[in-house]
C-alpha positions in Angstrom: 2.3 100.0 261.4 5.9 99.8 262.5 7.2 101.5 264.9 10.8 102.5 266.2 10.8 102.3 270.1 12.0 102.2 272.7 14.7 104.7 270.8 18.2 103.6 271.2 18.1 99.4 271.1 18.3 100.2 267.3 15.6 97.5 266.7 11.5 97.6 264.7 8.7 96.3 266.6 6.6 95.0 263.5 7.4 95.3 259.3 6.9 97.8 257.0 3.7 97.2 254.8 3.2 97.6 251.3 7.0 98.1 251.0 9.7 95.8 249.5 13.4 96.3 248.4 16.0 95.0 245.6 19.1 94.8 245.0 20.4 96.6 242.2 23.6 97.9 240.5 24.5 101.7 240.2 27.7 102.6 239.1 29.8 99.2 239.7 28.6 98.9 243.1 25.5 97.0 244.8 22.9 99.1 246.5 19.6 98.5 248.0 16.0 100.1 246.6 12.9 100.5 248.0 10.0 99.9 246.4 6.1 100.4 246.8 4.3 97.2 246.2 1.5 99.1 245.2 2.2 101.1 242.5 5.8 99.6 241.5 7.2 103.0 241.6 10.9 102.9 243.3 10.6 105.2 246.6 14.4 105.6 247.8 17.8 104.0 247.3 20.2 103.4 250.1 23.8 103.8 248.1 27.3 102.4 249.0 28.6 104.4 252.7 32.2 105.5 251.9 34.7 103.2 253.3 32.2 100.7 253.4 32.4 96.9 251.9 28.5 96.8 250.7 25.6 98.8 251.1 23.3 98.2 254.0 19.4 96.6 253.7 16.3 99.1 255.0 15.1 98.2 258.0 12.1 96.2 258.5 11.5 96.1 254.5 10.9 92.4 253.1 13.2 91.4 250.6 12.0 90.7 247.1 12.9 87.2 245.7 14.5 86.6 242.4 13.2 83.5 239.9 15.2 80.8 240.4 17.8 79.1 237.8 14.7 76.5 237.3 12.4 79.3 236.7 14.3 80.8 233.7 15.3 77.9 232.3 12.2 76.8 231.6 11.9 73.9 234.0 14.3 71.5 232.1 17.7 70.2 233.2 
């Protein structure tokens, strides 16, 4: 399990399990979403801060990875 401390040196001792996040569109903008890996179903959403350039990742979540140009493509060049 991952835990916050020592509080204030704004760091994660370990990774968030079963968790993964996106990047997604709402409205225009990029945001972040969190997802369970077990289920599929999207948990939260972390949105554009005002005055902000880009939303920020969750903490400790691993990243999911997109198919590649080769993967959709079908292999060929």
């Amino acid at each position: 399990m991952a835990i916050n401390k020592p509080v204030g040196d704004n760091a994660r001792k370990g990774a968030v399990k079963k968790r993964s996040q996106v990047k997604t569109k709402l409205g225009g903008e990029t945001a972040w979403t969190k997802r369970s890996r077990k289920s599929g179903e999207f948990m939260a959403l972390k949105k554009l801060a005002k005055k902000k350039s880009g939303a920020r990742k969750f903490k400790g979540v691993r990243v999911e990875k997109k198919a590649g140009k080769k993967a959709r493509a079908g292999g060929r060049r």
